[in-house]
PyMOL Python script that loads the backbone (N, CA, C, O; Angstrom):
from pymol import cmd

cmd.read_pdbstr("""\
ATOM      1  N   UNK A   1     -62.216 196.896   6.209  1.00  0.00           N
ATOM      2  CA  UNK A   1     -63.347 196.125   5.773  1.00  0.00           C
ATOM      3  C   UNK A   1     -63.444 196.210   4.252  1.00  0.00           C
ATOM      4  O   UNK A   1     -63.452 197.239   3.578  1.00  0.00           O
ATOM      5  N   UNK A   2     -63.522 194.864   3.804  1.00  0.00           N
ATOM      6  CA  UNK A   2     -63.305 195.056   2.301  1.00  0.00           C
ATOM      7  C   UNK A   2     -65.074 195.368   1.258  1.00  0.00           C
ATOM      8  O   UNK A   2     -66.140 194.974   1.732  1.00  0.00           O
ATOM      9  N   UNK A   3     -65.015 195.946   0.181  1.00  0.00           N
ATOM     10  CA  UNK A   3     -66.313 196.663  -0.325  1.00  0.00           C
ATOM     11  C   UNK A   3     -67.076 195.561  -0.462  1.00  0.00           C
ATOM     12  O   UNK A   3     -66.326 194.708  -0.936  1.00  0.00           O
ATOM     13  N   UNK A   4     -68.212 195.080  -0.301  1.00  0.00           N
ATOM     14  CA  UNK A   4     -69.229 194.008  -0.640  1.00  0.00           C
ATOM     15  C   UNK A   4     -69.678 193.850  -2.043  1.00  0.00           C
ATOM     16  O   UNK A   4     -70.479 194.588  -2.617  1.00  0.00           O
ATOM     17  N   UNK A   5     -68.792 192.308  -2.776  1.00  0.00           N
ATOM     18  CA  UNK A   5     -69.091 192.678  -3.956  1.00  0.00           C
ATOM     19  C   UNK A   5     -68.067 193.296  -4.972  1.00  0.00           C
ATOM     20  O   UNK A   5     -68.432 193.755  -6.055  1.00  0.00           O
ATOM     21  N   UNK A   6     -66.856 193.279  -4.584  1.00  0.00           N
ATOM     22  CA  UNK A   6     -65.728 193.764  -5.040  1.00  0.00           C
ATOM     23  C   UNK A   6     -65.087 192.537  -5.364  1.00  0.00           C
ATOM     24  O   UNK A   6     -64.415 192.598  -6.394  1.00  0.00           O
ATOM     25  N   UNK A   7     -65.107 191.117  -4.607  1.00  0.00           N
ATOM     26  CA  UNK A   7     -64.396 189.968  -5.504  1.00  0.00           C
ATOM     27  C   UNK A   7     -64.771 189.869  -6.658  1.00  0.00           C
ATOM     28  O   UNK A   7     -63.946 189.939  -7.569  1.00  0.00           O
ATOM     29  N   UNK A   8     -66.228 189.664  -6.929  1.00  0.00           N
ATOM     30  CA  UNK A   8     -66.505 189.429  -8.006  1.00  0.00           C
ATOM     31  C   UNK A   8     -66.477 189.934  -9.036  1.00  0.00           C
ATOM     32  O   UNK A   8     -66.492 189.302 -10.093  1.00  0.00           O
ATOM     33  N   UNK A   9     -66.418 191.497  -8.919  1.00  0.00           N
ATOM     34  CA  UNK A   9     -66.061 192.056 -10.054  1.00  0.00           C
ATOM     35  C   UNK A   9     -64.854 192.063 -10.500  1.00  0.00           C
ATOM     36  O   UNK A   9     -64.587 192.473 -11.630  1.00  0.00           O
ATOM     37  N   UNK A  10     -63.664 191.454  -9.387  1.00  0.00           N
ATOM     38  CA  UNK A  10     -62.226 191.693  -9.647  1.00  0.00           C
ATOM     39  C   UNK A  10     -62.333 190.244 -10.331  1.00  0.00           C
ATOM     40  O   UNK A  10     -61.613 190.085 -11.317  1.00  0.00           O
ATOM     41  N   UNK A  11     -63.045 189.296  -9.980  1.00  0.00           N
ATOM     42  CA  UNK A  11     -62.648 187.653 -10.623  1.00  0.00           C
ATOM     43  C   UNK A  11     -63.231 187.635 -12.291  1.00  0.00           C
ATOM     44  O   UNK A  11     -62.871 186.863 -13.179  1.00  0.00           O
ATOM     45  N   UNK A  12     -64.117 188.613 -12.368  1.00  0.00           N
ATOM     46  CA  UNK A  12     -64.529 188.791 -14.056  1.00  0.00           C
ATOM     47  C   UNK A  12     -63.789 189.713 -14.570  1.00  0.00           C
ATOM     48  O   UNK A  12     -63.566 189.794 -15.778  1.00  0.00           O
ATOM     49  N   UNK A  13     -63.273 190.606 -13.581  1.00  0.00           N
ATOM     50  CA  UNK A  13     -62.095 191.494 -14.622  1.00  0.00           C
ATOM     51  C   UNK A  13     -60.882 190.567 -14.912  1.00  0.00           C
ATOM     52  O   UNK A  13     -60.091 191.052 -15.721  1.00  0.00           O
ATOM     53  N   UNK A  14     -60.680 189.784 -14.605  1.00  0.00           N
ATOM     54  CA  UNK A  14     -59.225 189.005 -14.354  1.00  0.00           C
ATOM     55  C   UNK A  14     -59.965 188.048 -15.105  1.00  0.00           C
ATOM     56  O   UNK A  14     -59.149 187.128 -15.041  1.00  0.00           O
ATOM     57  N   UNK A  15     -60.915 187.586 -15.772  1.00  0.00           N
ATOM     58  CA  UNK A  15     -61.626 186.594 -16.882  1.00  0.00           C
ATOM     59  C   UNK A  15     -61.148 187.128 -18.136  1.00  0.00           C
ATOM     60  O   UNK A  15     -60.399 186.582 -18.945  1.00  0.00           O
ATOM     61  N   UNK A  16     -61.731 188.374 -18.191  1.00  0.00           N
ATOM     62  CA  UNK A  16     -61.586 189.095 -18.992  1.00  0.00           C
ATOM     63  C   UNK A  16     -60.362 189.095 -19.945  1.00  0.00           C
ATOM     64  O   UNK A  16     -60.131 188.806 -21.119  1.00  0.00           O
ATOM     65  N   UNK A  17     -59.477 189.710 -18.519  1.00  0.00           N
ATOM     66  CA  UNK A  17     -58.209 189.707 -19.470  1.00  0.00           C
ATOM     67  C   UNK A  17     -57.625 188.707 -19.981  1.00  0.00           C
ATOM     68  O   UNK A  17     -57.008 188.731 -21.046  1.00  0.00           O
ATOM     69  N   UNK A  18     -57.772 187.759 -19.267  1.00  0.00           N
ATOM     70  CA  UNK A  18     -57.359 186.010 -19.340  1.00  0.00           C
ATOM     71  C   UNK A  18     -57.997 185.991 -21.034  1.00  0.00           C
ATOM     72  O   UNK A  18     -57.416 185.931 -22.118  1.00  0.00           O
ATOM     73  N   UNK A  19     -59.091 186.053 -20.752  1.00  0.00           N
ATOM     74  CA  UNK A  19     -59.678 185.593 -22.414  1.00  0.00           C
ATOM     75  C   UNK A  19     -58.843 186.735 -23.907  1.00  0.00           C
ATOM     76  O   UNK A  19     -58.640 186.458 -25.089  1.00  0.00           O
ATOM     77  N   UNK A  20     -58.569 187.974 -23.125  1.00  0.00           N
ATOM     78  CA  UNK A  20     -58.148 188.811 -24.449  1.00  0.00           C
ATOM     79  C   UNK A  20     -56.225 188.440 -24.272  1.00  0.00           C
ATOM     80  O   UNK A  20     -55.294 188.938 -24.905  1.00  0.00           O
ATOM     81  N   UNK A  21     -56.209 187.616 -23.398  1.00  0.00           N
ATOM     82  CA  UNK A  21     -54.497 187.318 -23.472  1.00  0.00           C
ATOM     83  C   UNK A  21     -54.369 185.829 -24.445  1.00  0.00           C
ATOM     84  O   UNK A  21     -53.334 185.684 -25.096  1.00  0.00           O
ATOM     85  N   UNK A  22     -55.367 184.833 -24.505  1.00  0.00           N
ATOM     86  CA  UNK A  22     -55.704 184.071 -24.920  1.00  0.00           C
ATOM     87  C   UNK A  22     -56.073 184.178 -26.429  1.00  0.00           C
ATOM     88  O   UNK A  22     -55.424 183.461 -27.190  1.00  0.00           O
ATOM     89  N   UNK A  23     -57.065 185.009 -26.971  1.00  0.00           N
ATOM     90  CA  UNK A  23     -57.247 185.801 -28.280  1.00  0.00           C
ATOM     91  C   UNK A  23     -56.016 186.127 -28.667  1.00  0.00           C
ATOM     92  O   UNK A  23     -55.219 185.294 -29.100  1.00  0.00           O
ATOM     93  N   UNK A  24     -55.823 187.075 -28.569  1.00  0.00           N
ATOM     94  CA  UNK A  24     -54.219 187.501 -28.765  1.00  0.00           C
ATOM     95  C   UNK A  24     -53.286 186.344 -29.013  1.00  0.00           C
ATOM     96  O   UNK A  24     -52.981 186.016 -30.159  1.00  0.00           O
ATOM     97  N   UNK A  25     -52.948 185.883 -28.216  1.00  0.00           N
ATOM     98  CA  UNK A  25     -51.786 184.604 -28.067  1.00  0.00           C
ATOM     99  C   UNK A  25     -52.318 183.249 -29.719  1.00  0.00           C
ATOM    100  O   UNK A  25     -51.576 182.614 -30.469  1.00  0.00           O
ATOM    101  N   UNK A  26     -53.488 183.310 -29.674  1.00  0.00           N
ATOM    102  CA  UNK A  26     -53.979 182.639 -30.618  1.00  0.00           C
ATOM    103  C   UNK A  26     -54.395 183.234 -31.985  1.00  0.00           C
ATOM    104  O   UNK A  26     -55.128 182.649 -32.783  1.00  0.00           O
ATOM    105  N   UNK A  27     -53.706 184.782 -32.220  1.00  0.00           N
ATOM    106  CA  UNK A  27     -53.808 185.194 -33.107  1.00  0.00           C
ATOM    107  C   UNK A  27     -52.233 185.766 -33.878  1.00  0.00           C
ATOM    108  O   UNK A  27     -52.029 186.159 -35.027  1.00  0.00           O
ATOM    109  N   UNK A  28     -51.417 185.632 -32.858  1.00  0.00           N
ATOM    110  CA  UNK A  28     -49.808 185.719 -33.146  1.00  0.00           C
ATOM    111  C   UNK A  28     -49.640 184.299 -33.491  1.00  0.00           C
ATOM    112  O   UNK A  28     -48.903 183.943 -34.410  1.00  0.00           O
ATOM    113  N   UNK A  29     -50.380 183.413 -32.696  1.00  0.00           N
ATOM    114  CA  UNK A  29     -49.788 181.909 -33.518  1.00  0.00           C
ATOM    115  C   UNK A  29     -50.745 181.174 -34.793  1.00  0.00           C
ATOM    116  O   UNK A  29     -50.593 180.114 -35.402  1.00  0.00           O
ATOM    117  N   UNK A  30     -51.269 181.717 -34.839  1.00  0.00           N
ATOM    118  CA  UNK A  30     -52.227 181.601 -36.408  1.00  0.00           C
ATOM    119  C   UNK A  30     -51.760 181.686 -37.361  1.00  0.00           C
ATOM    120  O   UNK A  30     -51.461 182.878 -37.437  1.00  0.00           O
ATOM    121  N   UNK A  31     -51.311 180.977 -38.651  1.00  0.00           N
ATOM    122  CA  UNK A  31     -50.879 181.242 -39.627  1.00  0.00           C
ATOM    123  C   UNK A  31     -51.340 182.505 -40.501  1.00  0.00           C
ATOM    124  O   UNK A  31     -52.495 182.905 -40.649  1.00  0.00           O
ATOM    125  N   UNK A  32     -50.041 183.090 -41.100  1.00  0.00           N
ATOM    126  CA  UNK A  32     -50.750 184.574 -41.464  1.00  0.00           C
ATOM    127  C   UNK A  32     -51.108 184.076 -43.320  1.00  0.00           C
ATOM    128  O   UNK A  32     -50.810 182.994 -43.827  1.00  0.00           O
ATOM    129  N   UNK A  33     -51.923 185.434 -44.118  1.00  0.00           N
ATOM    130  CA  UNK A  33     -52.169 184.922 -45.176  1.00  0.00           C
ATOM    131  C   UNK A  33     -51.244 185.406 -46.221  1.00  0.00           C
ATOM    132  O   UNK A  33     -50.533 186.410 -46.169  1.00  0.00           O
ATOM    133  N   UNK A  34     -51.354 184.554 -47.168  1.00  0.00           N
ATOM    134  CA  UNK A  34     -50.066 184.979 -48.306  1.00  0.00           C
ATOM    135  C   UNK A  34     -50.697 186.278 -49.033  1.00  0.00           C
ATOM    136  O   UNK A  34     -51.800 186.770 -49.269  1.00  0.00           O
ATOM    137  N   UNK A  35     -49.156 186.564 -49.270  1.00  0.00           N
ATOM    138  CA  UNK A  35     -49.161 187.853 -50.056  1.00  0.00           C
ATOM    139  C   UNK A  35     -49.901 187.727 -51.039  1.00  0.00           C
ATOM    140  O   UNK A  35     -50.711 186.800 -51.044  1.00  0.00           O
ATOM    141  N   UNK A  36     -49.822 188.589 -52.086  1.00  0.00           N
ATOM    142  CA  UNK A  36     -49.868 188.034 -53.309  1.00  0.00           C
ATOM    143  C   UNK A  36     -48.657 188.034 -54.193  1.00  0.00           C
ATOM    144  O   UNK A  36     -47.823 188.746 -53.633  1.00  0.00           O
ATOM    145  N   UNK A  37     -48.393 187.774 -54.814  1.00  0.00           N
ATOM    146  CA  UNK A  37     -46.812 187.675 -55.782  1.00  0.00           C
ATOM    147  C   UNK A  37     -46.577 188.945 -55.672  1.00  0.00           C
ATOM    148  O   UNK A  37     -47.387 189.536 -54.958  1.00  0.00           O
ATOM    149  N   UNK A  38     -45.578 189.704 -56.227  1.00  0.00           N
ATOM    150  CA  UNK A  38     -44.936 190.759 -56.916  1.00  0.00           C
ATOM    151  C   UNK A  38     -44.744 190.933 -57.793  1.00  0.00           C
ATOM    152  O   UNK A  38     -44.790 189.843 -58.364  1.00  0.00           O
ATOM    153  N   UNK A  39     -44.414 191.978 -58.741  1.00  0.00           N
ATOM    154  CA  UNK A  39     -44.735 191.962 -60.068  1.00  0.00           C
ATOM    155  C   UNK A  39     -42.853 191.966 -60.120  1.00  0.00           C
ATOM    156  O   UNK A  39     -42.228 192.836 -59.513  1.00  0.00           O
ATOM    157  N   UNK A  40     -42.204 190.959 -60.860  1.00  0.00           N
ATOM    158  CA  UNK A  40     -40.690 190.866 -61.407  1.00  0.00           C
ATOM    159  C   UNK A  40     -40.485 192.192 -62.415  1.00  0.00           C
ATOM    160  O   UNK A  40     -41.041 192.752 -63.360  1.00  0.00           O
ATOM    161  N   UNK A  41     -39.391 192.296 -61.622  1.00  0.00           N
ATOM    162  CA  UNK A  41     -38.441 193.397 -62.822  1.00  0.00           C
ATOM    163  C   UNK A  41     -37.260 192.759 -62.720  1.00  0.00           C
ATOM    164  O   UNK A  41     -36.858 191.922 -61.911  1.00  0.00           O
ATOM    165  N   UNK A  42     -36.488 193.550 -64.161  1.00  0.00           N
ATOM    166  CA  UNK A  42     -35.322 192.922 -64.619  1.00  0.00           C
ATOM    167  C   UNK A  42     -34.342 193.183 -63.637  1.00  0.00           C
ATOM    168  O   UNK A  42     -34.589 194.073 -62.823  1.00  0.00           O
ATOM    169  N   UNK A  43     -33.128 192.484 -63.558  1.00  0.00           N
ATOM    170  CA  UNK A  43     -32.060 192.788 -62.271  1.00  0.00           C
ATOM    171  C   UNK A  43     -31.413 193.954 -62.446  1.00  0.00           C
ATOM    172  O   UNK A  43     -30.920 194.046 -63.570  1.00  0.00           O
ATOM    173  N   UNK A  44     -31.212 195.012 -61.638  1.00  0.00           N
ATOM    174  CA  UNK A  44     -30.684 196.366 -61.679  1.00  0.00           C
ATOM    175  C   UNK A  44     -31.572 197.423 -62.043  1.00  0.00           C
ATOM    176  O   UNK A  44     -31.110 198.468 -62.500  1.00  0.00           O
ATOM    177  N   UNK A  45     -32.650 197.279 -61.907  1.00  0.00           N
ATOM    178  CA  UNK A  45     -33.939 197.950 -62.462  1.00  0.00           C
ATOM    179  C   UNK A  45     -35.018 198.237 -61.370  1.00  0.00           C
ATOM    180  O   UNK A  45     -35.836 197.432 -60.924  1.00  0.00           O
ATOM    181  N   UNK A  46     -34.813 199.876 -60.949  1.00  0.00           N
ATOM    182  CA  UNK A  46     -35.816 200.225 -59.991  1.00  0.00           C
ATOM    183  C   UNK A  46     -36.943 200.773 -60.178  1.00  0.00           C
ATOM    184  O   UNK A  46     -37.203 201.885 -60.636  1.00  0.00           O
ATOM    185  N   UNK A  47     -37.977 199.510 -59.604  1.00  0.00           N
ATOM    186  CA  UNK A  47     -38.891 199.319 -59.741  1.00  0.00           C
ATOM    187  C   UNK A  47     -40.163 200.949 -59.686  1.00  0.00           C
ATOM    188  O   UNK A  47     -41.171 201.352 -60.266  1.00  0.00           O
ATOM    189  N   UNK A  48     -39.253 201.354 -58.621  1.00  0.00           N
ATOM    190  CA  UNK A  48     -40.321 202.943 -58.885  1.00  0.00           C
ATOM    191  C   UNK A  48     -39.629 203.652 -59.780  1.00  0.00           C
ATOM    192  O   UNK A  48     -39.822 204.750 -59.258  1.00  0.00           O
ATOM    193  N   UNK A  49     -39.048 203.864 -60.611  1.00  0.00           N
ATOM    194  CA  UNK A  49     -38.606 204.802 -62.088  1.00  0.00           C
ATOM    195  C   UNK A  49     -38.523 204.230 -63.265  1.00  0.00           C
ATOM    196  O   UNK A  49     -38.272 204.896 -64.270  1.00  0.00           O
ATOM    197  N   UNK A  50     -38.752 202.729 -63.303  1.00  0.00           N
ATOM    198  CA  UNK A  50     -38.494 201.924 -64.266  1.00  0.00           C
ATOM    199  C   UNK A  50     -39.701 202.255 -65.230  1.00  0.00           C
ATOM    200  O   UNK A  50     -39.650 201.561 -66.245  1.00  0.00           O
ATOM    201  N   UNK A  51     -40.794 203.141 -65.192  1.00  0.00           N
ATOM    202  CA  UNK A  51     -41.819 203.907 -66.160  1.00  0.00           C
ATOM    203  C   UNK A  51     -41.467 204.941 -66.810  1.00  0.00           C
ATOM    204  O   UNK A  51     -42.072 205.296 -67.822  1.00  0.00           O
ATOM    205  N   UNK A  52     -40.369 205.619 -66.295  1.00  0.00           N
ATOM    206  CA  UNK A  52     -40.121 207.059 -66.506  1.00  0.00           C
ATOM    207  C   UNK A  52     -39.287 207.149 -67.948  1.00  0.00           C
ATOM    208  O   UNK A  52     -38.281 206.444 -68.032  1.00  0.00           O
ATOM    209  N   UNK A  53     -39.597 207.850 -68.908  1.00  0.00           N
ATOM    210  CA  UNK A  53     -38.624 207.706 -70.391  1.00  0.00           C
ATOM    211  C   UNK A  53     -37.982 209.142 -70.378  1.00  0.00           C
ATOM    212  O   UNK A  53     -38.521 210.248 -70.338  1.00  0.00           O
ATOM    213  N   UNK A  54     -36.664 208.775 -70.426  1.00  0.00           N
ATOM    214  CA  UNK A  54     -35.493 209.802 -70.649  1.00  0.00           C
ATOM    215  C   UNK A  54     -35.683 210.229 -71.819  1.00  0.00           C
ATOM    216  O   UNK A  54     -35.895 209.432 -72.734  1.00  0.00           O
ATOM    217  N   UNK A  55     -35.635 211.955 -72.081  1.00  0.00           N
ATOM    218  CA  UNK A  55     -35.970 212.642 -73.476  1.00  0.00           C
ATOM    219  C   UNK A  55     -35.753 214.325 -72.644  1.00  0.00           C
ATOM    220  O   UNK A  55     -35.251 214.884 -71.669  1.00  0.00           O
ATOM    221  N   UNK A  56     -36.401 214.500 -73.645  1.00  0.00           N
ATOM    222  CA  UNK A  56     -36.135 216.426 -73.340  1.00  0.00           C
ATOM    223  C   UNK A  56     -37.149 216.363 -72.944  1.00  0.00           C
ATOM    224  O   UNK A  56     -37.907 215.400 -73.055  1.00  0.00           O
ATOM    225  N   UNK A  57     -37.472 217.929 -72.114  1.00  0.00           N
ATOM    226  CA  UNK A  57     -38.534 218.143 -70.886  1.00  0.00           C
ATOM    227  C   UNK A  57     -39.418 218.966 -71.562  1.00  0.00           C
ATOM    228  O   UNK A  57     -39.154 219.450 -72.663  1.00  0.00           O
ATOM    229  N   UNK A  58     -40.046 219.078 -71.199  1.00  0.00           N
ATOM    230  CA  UNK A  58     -41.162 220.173 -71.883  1.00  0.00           C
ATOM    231  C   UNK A  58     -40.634 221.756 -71.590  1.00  0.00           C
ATOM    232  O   UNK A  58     -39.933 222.053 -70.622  1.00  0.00           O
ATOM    233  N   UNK A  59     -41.117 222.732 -72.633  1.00  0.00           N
ATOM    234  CA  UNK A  59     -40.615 224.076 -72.236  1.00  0.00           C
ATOM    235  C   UNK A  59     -41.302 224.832 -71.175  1.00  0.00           C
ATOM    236  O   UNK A  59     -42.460 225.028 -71.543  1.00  0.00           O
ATOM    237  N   UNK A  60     -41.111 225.265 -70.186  1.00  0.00           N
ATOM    238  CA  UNK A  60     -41.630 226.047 -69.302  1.00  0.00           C
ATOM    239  C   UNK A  60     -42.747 227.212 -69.735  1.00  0.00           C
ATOM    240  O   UNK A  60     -42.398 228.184 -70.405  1.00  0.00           O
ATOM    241  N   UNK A  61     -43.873 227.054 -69.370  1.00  0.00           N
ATOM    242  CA  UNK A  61     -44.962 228.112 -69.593  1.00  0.00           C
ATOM    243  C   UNK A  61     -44.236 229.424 -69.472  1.00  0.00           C
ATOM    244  O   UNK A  61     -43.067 229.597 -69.126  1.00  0.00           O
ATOM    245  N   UNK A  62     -45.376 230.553 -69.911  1.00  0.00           N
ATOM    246  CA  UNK A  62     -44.726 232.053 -69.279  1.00  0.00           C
ATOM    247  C   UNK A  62     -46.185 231.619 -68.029  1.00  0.00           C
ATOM    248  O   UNK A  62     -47.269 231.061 -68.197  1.00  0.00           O
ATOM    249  N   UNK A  63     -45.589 232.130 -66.977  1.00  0.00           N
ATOM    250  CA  UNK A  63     -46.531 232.531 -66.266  1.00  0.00           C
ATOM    251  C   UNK A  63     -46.237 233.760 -65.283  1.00  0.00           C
ATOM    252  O   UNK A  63     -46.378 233.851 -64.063  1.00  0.00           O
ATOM    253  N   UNK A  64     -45.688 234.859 -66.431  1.00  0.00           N
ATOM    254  CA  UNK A  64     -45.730 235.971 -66.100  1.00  0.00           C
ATOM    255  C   UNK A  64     -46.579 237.366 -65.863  1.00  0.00           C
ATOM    256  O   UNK A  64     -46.361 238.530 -65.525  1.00  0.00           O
ATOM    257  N   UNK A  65     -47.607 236.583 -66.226  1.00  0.00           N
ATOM    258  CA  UNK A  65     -48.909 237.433 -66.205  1.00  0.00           C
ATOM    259  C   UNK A  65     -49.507 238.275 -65.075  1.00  0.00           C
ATOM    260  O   UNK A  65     -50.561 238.886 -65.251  1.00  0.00           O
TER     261      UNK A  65
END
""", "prot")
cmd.dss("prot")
cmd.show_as("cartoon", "prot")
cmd.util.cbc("prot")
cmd.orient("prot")
C-alpha cells in the first residue's frame, strides 16, 4: 500500500529538479563576460620577474645575538 500523499511530493521534487536542470542548462549557454585586456609585455619577457633589477644583494645582517 503506497504512503498517502507521497505522489505529490515526488511530482514537486521532480519540478524541482527539472527547474535547477533548466537554470543550469541556461547558464552554460549564456554568453560569458569579457575579460578585461592584459597588460602586454615585450616578446621573451616573463611577465612575473620582468620587475626584478639584477645588481648586488644586500649584505646579510649579524643576527648572532
Amino acid at each position: 500500500m503506497a504512503h498517502k500523499g507521497s505522489t505529490g511530493a515526488r511530482r514537486q521534487r521532480e519540478r524541482a529538479l527539472a527547474e535547477r536542470r533548466r537554470e543550469k542548462l541556461a547558464r552554460r549557454t549564456a554568453p560569458k563576460e569579457p575579460r578585461p585586456p592584459r597588460e602586454t609585455t615585450p616578446d621573451g619577457v616573463d611577465p612575473d620577474i620582468a620587475h626584478i633589477v639584477p645588481g648586488p644583494q644586500p649584505a646579510p645582517s649579524d643576527e648572532d645575538d
